[in-house]
C-alpha positions as CSV (number, residue, x, y, z in Angstrom):
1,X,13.0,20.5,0.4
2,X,14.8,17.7,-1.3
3,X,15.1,14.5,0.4
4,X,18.6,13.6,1.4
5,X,19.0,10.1,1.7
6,X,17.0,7.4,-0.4
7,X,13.5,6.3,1.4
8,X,13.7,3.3,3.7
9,X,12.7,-0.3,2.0
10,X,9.2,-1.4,3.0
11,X,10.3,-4.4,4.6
12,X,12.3,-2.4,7.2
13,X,9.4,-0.1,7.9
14,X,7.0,-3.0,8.6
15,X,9.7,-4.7,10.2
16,X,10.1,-1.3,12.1
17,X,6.5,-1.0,12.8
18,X,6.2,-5.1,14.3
19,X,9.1,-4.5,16.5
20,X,7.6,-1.3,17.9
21,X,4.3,-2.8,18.7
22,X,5.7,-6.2,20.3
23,X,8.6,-4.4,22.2
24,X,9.0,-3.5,25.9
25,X,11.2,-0.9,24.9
26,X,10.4,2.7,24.0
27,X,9.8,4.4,20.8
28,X,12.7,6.4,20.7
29,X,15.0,3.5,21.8
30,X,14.0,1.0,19.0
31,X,14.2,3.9,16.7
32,X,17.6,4.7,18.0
33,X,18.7,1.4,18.2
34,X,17.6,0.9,14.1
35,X,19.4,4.1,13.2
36,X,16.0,6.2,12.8
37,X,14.3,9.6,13.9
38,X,11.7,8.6,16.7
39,X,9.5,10.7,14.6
40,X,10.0,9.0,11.7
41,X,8.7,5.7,13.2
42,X,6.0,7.5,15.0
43,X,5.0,8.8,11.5
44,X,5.2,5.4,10.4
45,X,3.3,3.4,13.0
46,X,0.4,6.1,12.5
47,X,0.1,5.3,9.4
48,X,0.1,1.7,9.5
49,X,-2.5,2.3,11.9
50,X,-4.9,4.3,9.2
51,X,-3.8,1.8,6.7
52,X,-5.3,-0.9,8.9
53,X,-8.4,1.2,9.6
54,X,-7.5,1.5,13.3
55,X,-7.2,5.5,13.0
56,X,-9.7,7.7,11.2
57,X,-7.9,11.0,11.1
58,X,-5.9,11.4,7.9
59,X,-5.6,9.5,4.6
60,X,-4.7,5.5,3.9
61,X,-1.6,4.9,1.5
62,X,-4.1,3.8,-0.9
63,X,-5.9,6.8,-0.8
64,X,-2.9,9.1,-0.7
65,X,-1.6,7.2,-4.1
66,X,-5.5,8.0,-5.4
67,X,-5.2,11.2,-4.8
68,X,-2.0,12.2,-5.8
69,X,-2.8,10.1,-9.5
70,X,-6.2,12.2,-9.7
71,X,-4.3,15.5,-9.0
72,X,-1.8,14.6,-12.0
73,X,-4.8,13.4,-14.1
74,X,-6.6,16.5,-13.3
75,X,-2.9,19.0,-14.4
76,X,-2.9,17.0,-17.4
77,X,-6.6,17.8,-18.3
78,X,-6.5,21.2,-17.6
79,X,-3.7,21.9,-19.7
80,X,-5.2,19.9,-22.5
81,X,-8.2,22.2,-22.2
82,X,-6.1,25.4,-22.6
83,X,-4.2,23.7,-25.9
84,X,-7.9,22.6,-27.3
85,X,-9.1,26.5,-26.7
86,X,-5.9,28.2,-28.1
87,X,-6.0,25.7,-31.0
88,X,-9.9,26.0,-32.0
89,X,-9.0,30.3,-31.5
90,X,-6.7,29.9,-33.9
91,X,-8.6,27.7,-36.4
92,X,-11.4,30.4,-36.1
93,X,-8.9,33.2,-36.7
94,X,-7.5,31.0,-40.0
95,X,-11.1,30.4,-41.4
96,X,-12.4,34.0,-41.0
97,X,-15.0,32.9,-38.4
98,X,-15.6,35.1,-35.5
């Protein structure tokens, strides 16, 4: 599902995230009062939490961007595969070797 509004800057999610943790008030009312889903800054203060290696369940933002580079590098490889075998079929097939 396409996103429909631009993602929030990382200074107002840490900014977010600080006010959260040093306020009295709620969750839902400091994400109310900053214009935000109260699930959208409970997403976010969970994982600041596994970014700061207070929560072990799920993945870090660094480890997220890891992951999602080595599942692009591994597309790109596999498809690079597929072009070397249909090229070297095709050489085979042009030089009469079986």
């Amino acid at each position: 599902m396409p996103r429909t509004r631009p993602p929030y800057p990382d200074e107002f999610r840490r900014e977010a995230i600080e006010l959260a943790r040093i306020s009295s008030k709620s969750q839902r009312q400091i994400a109310e009062d900053l214009g935000i889903s109260d699930v959208t800054l409970r997403n976010w203060i969970k994982q600041a939490e596994r970014d700061e290696g207070k929560r072990p369940d799920g993945l870090s933002t660094d480890e997220r961007e890891e992951l999602h580079r080595l599942r692009r590098e591994n597309q790109t490889l596999r498809m690079e595969r597929e072009i070397l075998k249909k090229a070297a079929a095709f050489f085979a097939r042009e030089t009469g070797e079986p």
